[in-house]
C-alpha positions in Angstrom: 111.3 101.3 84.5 109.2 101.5 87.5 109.0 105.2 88.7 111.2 105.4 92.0 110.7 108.6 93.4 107.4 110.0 94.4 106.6 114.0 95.5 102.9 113.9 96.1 100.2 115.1 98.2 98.1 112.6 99.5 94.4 112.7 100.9 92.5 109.4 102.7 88.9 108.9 102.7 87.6 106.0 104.7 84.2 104.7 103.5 82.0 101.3 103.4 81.4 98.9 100.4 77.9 100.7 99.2 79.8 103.7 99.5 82.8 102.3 97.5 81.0 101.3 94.6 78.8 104.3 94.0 81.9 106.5 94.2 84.0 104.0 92.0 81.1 103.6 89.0 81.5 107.6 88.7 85.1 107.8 88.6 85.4 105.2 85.3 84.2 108.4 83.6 87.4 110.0 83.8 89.6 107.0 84.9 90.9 104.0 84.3 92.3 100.7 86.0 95.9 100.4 86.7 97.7 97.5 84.6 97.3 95.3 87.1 93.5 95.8 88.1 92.1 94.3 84.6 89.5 92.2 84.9 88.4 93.9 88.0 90.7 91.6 89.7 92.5 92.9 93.1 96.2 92.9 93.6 97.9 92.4 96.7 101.0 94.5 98.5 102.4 93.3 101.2 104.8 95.6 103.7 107.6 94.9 106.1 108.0 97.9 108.5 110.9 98.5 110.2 111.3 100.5 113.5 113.4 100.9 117.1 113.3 98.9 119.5 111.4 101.4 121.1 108.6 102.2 118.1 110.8 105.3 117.9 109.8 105.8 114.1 106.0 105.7 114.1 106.0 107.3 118.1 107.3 110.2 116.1 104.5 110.0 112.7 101.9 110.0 115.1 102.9 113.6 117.3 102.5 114.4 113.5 105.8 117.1 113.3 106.5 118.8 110.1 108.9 115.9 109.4 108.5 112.5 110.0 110.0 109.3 107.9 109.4 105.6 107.3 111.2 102.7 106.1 109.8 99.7 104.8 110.7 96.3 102.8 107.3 96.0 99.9 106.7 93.1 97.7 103.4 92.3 95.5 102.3 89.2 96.3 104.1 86.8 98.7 107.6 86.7 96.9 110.5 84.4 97.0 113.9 85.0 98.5 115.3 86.1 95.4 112.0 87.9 93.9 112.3 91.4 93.6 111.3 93.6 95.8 111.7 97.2 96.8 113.5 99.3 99.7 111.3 102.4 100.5 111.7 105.2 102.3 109.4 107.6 102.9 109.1 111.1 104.2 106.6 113.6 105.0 107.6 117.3 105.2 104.6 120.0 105.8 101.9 118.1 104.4 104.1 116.6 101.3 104.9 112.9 100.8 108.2 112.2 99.7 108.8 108.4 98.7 112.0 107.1 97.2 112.8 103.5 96.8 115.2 100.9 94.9 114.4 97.4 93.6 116.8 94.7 95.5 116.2 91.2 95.8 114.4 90.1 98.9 117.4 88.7 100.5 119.3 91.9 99.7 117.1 94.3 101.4 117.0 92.2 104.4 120.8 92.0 105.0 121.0 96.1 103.8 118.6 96.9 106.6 120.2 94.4 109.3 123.7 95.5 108.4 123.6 98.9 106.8 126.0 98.0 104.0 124.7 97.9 100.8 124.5 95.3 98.6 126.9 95.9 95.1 125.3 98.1 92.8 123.8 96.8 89.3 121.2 97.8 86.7 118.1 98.0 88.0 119.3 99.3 91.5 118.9 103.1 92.0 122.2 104.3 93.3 121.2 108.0 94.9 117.9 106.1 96.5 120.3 103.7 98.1 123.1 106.2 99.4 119.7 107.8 101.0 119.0 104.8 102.9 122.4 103.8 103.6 122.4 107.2 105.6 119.2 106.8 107.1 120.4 103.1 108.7 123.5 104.8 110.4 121.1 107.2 112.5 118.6 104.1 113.9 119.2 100.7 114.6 116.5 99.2 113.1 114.5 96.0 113.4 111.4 94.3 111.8 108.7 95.5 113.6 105.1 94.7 111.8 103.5 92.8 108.8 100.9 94.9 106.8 99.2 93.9 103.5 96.0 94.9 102.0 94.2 94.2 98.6 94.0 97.2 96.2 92.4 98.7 93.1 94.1 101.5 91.7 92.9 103.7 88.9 94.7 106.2 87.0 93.0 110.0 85.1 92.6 109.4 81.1 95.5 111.8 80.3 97.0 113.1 83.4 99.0 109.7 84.7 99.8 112.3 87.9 96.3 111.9 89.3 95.8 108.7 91.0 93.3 106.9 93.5 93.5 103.9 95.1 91.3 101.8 97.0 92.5 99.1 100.0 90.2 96.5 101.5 90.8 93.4 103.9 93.6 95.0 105.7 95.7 92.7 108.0 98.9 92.5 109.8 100.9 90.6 112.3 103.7 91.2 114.9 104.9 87.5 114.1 106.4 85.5 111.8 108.3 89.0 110.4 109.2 87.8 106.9 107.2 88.5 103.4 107.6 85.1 101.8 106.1 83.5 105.8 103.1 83.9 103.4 100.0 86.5 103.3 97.8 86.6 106.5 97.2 88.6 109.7 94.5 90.3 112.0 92.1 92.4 110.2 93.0 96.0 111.2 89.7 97.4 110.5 86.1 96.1 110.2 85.4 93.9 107.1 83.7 95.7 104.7 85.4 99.2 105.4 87.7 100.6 102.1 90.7 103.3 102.5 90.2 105.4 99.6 93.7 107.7 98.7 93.7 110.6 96.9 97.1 110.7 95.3 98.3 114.6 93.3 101.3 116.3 92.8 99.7 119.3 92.4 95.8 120.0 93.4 93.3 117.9 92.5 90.9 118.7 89.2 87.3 120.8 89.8 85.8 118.0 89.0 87.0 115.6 91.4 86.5 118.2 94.0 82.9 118.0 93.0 82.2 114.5 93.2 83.9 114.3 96.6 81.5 116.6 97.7 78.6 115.0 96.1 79.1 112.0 97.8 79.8 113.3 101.0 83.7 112.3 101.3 85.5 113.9 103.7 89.2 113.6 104.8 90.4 112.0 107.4 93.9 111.0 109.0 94.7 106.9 108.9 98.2 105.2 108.9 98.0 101.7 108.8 101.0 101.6 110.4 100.0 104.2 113.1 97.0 102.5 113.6 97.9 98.5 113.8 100.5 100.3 116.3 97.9 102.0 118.9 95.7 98.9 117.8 98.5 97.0 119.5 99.0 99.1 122.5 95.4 98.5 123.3 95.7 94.8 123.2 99.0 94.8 125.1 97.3 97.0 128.0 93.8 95.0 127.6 93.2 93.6 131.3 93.3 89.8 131.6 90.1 88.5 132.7 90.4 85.4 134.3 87.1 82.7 134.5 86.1 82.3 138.1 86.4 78.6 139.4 83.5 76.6 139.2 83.7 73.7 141.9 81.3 71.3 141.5 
């Protein structure tokens, strides 16, 4: 079974593709590719986040308080109505990432976050995860707000499966067509050729991590994708129109 609820800290690096593969090549010394990155091949996640009418959720993640929360609808791959997918919620209190989710079907989790009932419980479904969210919907009245996907490697440490980094390239998202099986496209949120590397630990990270971070010249940063496609879209919302002057002939 899939692991449903994550405590972690989690560190972001932001770095170009020369940069990606030098730092990359040195970590297959002490990790390995995630199931679904054999081959070398990428896999794609694709995210439905939900917010107020009024962007009340991600207003609040990006005053950064000591608590902040999310919810979102993520599939891998563009899935079908009835594929599975799952309902996360996620929360970050002093620094720690909190992230609990349940597997639904895809038309499940979109009638549990438009009507706040859940859907009947079966195997497979995590029932404490979805009394969690059930609460959560009675304090907002939510609505699809934003499309995000992203192609990602992920490797895990040789022995310590609580260590884990990934890498996301070719980030895009849209504030249309506001369904994951509409298919996988969007605006590019960053420049092409950029990579988000995360740092993901329940605890601190190993001496020699620390050391190759520093070798290369990595150094945190702050970056929500959602926080960012949102002040991304401010600035084109309050972009001035610039009109061509008439040419008469």
């Amino acid at each position: 079974m899939a692991i449903e609820v994550f405590n972690r800290y989690e560190n972001k690096y932001l770095m170009d593709t020369k940069a990606f593969y030098n730092i990359y090549n040195d970590l297959m010394a002490y990790m390995e590719p995630d199931e679904n990155n054999k081959d070398n091949k990428f896999y794609t996640i694709s995210n439905l986040y939900y917010d107020t009418e009024h962007h009340t959720l991600i207003r609040t993640s990006l005053a950064k308080p000591k608590y902040r929360e999310k919810l979102r609808i993520r599939s891998y791959g563009v899935p079908e109505s009835d594929a599975k997918v799952y309902l996360e919620l996620k929360k970050k209190v002093f620094g720690l990432v909190n992230k609990r989710r349940t597997s639904l079907k895809l038309h499940e989790a979109y009638e549990f976050v438009r009507t706040g009932v859940p859907p009947e419980f079966r195997k497979g479904m995590n029932r404490q995860v979805v009394s969690e969210i059930e609460y959560f919907l009675s304090r907002y009245e939510l609505k699809p707000m934003v499309y995000l996907a992203y192609d990602r490697i992920a490797l895990f440490c040789k022995g310590n499966r609580d260590l884990r980094i990934t890498f996301d390239t070719n980030i895009r998202s849209r504030r249309y067509d506001l369904a994951l099986e509409a298919g996988d496209y969007g605006d590019q949120l960053m420049e092409r050729g950029q990579w988000l590397m995360e740092v993901k630990a329940e605890k601190t990270i190993p001496v020699w991590l620390s050391k190759m971070l520093s070798e290369h010249q990595m150094y945190r940063t702050s970056f929500s994708k959602y926080g960012n496609e949102y002040k991304k879209s401010i600035r084109h919302a309050n972009a001035p129109v610039v009109e061509r002057e008439r040419v008469v002939l």
